[in-house]
C-alpha positions as CSV (number, residue, x, y, z in Angstrom):
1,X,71.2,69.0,-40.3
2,X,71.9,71.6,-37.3
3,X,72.7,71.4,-33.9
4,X,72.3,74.5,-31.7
5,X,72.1,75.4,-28.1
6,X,70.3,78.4,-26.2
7,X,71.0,79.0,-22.2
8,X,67.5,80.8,-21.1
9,X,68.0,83.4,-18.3
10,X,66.8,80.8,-16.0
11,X,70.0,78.4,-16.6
12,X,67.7,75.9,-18.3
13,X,69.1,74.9,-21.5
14,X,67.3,74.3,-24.9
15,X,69.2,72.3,-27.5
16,X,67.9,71.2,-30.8
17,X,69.1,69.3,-34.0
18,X,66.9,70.7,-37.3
19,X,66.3,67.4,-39.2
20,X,64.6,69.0,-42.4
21,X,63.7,65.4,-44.4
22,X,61.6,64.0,-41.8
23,X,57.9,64.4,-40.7
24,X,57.9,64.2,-36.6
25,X,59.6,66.3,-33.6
26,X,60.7,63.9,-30.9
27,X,61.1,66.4,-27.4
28,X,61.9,66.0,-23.8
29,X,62.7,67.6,-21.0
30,X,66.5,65.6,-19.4
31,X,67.0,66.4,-15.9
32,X,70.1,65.3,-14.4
33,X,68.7,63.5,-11.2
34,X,68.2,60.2,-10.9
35,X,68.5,57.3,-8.1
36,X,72.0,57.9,-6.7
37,X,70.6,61.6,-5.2
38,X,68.4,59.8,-3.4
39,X,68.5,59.5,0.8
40,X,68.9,55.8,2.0
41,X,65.2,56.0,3.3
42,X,63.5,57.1,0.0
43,X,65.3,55.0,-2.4
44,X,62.6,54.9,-5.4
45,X,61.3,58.2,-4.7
46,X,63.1,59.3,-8.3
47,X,61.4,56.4,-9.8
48,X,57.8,57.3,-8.5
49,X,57.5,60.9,-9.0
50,X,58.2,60.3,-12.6
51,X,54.9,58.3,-12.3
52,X,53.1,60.6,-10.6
53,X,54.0,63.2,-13.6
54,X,51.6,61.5,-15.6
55,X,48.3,61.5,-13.1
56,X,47.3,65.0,-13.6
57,X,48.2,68.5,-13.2
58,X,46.5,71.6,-12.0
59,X,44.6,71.7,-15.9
60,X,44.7,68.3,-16.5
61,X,43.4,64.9,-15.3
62,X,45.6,61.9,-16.3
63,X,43.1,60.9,-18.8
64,X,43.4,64.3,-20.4
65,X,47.0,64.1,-20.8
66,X,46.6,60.3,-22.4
67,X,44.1,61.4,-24.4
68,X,45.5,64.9,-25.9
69,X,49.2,63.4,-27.1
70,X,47.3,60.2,-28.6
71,X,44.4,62.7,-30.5
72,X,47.4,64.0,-33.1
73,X,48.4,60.4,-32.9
74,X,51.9,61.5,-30.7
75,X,53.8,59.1,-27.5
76,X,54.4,60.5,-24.7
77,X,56.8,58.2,-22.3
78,X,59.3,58.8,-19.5
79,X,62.0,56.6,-17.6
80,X,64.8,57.1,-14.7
81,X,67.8,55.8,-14.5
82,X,70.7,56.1,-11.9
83,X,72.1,59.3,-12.9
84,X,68.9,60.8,-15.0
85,X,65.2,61.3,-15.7
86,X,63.2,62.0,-18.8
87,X,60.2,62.9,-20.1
88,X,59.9,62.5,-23.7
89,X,57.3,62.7,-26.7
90,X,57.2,62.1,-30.4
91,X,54.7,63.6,-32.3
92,X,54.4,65.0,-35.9
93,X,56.4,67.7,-36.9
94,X,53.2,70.9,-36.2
95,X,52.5,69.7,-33.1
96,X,55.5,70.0,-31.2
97,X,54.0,73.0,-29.4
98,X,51.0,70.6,-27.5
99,X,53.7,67.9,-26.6
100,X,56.3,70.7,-25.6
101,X,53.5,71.9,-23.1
102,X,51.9,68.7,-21.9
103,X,55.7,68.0,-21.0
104,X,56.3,71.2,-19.3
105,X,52.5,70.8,-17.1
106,X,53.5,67.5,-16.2
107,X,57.0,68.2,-14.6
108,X,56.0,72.0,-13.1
109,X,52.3,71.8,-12.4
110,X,51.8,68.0,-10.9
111,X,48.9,67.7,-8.7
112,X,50.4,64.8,-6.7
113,X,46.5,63.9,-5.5
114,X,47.0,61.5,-2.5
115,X,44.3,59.3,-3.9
116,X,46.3,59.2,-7.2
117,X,49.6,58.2,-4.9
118,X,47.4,55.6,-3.4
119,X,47.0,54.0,-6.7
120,X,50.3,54.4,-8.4
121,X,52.1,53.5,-5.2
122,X,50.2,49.9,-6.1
123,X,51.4,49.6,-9.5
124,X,55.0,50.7,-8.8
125,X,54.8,47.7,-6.0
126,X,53.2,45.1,-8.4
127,X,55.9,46.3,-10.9
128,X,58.6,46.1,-8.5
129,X,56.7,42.1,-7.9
130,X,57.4,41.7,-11.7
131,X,60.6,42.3,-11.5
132,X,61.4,40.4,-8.7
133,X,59.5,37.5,-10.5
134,X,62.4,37.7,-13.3
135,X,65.6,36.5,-12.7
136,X,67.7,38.5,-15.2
137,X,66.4,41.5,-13.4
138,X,67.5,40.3,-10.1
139,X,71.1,39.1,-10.7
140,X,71.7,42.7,-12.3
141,X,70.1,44.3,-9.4
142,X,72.5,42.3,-6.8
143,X,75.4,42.8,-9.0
144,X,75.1,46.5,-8.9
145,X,74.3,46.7,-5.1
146,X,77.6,43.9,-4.2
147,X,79.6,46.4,-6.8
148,X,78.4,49.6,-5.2
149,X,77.4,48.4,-1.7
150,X,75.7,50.4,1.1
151,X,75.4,53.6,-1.3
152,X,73.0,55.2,-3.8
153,X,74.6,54.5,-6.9
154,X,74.3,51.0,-5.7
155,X,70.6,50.8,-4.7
156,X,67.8,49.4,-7.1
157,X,66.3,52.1,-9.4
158,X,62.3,50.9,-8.2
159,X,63.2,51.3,-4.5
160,X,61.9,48.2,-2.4
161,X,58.6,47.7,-1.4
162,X,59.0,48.5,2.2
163,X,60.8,51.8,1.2
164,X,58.0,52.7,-1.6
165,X,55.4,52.1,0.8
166,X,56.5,54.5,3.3
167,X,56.9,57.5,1.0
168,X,54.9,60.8,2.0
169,X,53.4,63.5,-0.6
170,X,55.3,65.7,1.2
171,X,58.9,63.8,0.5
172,X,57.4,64.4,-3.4
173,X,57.0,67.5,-3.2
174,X,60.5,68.5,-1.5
175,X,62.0,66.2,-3.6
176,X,60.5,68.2,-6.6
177,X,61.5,71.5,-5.6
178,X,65.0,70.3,-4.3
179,X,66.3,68.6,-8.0
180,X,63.8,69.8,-10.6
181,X,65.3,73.6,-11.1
182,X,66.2,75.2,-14.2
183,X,70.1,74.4,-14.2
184,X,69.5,70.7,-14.2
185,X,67.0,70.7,-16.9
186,X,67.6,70.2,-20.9
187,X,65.5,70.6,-23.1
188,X,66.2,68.6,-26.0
189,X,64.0,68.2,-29.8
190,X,65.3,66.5,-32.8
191,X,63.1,66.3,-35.9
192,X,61.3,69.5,-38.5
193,X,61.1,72.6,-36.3
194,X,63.1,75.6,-36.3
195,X,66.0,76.1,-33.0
196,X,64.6,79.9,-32.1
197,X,60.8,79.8,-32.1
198,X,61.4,76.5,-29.8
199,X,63.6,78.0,-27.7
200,X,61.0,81.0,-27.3
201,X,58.7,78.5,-26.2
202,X,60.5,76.8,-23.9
203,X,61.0,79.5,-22.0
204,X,57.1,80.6,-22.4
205,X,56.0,77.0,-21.0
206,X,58.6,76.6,-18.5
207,X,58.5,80.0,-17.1
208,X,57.9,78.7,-13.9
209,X,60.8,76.8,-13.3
210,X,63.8,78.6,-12.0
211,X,66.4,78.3,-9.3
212,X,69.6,76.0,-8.8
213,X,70.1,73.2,-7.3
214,X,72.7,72.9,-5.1
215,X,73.0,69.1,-3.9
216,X,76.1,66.6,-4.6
217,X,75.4,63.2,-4.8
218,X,77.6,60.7,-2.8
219,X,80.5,60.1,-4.8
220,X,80.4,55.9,-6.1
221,X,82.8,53.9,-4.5
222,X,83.3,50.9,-6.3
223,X,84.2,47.7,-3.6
224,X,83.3,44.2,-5.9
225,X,82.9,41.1,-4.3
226,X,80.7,38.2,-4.4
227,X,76.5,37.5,-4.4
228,X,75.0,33.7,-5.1
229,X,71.7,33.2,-5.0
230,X,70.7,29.6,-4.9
231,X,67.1,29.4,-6.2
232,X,65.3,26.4,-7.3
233,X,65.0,26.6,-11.1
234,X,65.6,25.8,-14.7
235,X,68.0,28.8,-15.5
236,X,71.3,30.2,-13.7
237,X,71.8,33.4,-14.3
238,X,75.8,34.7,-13.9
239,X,77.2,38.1,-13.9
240,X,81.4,38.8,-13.9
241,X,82.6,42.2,-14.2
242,X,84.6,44.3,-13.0
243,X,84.9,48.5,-12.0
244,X,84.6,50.2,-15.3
245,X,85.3,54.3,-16.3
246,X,83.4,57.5,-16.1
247,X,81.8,58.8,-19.2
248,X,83.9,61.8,-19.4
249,X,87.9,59.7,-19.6
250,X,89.5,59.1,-22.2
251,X,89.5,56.1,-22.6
252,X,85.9,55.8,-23.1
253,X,86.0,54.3,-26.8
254,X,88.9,52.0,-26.1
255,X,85.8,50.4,-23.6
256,X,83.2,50.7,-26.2
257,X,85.5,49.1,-28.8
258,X,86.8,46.8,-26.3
259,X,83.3,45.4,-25.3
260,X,82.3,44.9,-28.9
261,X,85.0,43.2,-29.7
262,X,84.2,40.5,-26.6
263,X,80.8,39.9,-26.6
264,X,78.7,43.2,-28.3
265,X,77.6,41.0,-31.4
266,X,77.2,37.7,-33.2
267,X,80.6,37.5,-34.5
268,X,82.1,38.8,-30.6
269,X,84.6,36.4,-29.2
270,X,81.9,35.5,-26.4
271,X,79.4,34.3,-28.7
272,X,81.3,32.7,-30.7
273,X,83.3,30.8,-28.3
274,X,80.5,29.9,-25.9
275,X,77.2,30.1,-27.7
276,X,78.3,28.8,-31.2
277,X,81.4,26.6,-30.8
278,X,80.3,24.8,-27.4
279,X,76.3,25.4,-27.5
280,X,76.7,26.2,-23.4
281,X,74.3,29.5,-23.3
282,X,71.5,30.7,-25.2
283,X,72.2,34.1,-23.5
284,X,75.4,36.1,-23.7
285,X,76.7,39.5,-23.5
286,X,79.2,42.2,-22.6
287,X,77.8,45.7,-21.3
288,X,79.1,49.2,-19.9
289,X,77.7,51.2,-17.0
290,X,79.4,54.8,-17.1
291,X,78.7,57.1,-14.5
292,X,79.8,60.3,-13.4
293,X,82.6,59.5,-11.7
294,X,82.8,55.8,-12.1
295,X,81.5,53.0,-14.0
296,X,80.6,49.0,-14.2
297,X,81.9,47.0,-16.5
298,X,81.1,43.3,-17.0
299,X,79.4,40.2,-19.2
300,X,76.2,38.6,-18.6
301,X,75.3,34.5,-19.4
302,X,71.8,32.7,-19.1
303,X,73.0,28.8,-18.8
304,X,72.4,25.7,-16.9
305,X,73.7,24.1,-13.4
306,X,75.7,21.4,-15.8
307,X,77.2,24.1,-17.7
308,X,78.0,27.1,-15.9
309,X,81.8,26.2,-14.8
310,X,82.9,25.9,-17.8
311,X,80.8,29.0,-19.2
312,X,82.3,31.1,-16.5
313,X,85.6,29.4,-17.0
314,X,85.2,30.4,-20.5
315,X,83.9,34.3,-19.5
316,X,87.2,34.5,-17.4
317,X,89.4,33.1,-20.6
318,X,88.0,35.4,-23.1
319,X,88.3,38.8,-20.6
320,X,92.0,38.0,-20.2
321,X,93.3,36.9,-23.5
322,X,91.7,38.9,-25.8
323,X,93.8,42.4,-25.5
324,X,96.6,40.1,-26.3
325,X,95.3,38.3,-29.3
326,X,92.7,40.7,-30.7
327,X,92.7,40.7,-34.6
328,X,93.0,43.5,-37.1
329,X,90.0,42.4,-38.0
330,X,88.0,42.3,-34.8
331,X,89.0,45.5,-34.1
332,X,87.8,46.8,-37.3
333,X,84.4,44.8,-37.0
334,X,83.9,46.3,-33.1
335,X,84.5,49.8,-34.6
336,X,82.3,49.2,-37.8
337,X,79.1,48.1,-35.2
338,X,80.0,51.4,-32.9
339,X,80.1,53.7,-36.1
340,X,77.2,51.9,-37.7
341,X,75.3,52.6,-34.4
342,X,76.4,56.3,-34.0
343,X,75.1,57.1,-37.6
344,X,72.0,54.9,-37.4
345,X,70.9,57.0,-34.4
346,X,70.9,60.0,-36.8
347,X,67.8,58.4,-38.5
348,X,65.6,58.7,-35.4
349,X,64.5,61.6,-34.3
350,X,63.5,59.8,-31.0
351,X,67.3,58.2,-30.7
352,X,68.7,61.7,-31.7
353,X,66.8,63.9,-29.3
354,X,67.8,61.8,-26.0
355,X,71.6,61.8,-27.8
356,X,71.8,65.7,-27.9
357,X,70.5,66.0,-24.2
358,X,72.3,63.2,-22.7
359,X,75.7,64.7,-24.4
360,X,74.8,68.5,-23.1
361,X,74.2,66.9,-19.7
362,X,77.4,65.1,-19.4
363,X,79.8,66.8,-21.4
364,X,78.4,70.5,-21.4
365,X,78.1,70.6,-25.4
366,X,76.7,67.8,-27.8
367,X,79.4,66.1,-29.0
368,X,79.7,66.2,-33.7
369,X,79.0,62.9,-35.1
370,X,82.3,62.9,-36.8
371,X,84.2,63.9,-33.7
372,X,82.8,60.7,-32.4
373,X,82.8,58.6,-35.5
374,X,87.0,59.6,-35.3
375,X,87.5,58.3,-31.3
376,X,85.8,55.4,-32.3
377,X,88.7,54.7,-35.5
378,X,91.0,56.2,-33.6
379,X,91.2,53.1,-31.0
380,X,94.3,50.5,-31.7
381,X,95.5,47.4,-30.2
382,X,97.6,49.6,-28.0
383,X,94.5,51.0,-27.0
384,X,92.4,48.0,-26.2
385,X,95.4,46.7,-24.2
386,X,95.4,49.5,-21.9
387,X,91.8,49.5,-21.4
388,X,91.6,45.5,-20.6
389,X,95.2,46.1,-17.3
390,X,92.8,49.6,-16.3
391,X,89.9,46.6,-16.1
392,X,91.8,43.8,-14.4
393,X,93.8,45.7,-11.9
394,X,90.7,45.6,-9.3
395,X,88.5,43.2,-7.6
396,X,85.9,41.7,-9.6
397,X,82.2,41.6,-8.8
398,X,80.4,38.1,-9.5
399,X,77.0,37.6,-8.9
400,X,74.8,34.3,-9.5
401,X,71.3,33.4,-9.3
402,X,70.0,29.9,-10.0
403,X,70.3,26.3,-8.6
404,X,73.5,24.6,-7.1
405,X,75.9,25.0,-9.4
406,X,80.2,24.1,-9.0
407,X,81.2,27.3,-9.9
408,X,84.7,28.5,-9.7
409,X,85.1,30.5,-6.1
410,X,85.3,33.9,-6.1
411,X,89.2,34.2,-5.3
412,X,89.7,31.7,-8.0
413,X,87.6,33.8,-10.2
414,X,89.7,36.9,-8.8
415,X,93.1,35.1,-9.5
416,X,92.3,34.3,-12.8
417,X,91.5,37.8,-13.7
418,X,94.4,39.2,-12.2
């Protein structure tokens, strides 16, 4: 297996990892833009001209592009996310060549038909309905904004209906031309196909993307504090965490082992303590944000009004004494699941192609599996302690949806932390 990189003259970047035992190509095109370059008064606008992407170019109608990828049986999908959008296909390993090109039509040659906007402006509100309409979605969506508040990276990846509604063709298309040039773009395949006759196309089918783009998103200033959202239902949704790390310090596997170790798995002190020992959530889990230049890191619990005290009482417990208590053999179980997960990803061509672009992105270069593989071992108890002070020496960020509840206040929560 081989992993090689090609700059084009344009500055976009074509990476690939030759995967000779499997049957499909998984390809995309990473651009690093996402939801905190957006202006205040077209939050979403990332969000809905990846949609747009997909309803026709100047050659093809939306139904054309569905119906080209699925004739050699191929996906062809796309997300954003706060710091990044993609457009990605799998198809079998032959065709690369139509998915490579439907991908480059789609983000060079989009028609943006005002009729089309019309109608995809009303899904992206009846999607933005559906998420409102589920409370785990919500309570994430207020933690971020109470943890980054008044600022992009803090601002809901869908945009708000009021916001989406209000969005011109003509903020799509600067918006386009603005973030979309060549030195923002990789190009990432993983799967049978040969690094220089993809390269050549690549730059053949994105010939006419060029340029650089010169804008700075607004650095994230983390600020934490408290949301609670007193809603009349079943569930009560709770979020704790605190400010976590960029992706890029050193520290970064001392987090990843760290969060394992607390609530990553079945055997994590979390679920253990609260799920197993005191049946108090059906729901629980630790999770890492990293960002740029900052990050979020914190635990999520699904539980009822009865029980969330002591669930957050318990949340609190767990975060503070487990960098002084953490076994040999939960630290060798957190780095098993990280190194089990690393090499897993290796079997996927899908899971290997958004690896190689998301590492060329952040880190300039992807990153060897062993390289990895030895960060991940090379984190100790020394290590995990230092991580959990660099965690508790801010402010905390709670946020609760659900009915009346007694939880613990926010500078009790704060104190305990501390």
């Amino acid at each position: 297996m081989t992993v090689r990189s090609t700059r084009l003259p344009s500055g976009l970047r074509v990476v690939t990892h030759r995967m000779a035992t499997v049957e499909t190509v998984s390809l995309g095109a990473w651009i690093d833009v996402g939801t905190r370059h957006e202006r205040a008064e077209v939050n979403g606008i990332a969000h809905l001209v990846e949609h747009m992407a997909f309803k026709g170019t100047d050659r093809r109608s939306a139904r054309a592009i569905a119906e080209e990828i699925e004739s050699v049986g191929g996906h062809l999908n796309a997300y954003t996310s706060r710091e990044f959008t993609a457009f990605h296909a799998t198809v079998l390993a032959g065709d690369e060549g139509l998915a490579l090109d439907i991908v480059a039509d789609i983000l060079q040659h989009a028609a943006l038909d005002a009729e089309e906007l019309e109608r995809e402006r009303a899904v992206i509100l009846r999607e933005i309905g559906q998420s409102n309409d589920t409370p785990e979605d919500v309570v994430f969506d207020r933690f971020q904004a109470t943890a980054f508040p008044d600022q992009p990276v803090g601002r809901p990846t869908l945009g708000t209906p009021q916001l989406v509604s209000a969005i011109e063709r003509g903020a799509l298309v600067d918006y386009i031309a603005r973030h979309y040039t060549a030195d923002r773009i990789v190009v990432a395949a993983a799967g049978k196909l040969d690094h220089d006759d993809f390269a050549r196309r690549v730059e053949d089918a994105f010939g006419s993307t060029e340029g650089a783009g010169g804008f700075a998103p607004e650095p994230a200033v983390y600020a934490g504090g408290d949301d609670r959202d007193v809603r009349t239902q079943e569930q009560l949704h709770l979020v704790v965490g605190l400010e976590g790390i960029p992706n890029r310090d050193p520290d970064y596997y001392a987090l990843a082992v760290f969060s394992a170790a607390l609530g990553g798995g079945l055997s994590s002190r979390l679920f253990q303590d609260i799920r197993e020992e005191r049946g108090l959530v059906y729901s629980i889990y630790s999770f890492n944000s990293s960002y740029a230049d900052s990050g979020l890191f914190g635990v999520y619990a699904g539980t009822g009004a009865d029980s969330a005290s002591e669930v957050a009482e318990r949340i609190c417990a767990n975060l503070t004494t487990l960098a002084d208590d953490i076994s040999e053999a939960e630290l060798r179980r957190a780095k098993a699941q990280l190194k089990a997960g690393i090499l897993m990803s290796l079997e996927s061509t899908a899971a290997r192609s958004e690896q190689i672009a998301r590492h060329t992105l952040i880190f300039g270069r992807v990153l060897p599996t062993q390289e990895v593989a030895e960060a991940v071992e090379a984190v100790d108890c020394d290590a995990v302690g230092r991580i959990s002070g660099r965690l508790r020496a801010g402010r905390p960020t709670v946020a609760i949806l659900g009915p009346e509840a007694a939880i613990p206040g926010y500078e009790e929560i704060a104190a305990t932390l501390a």
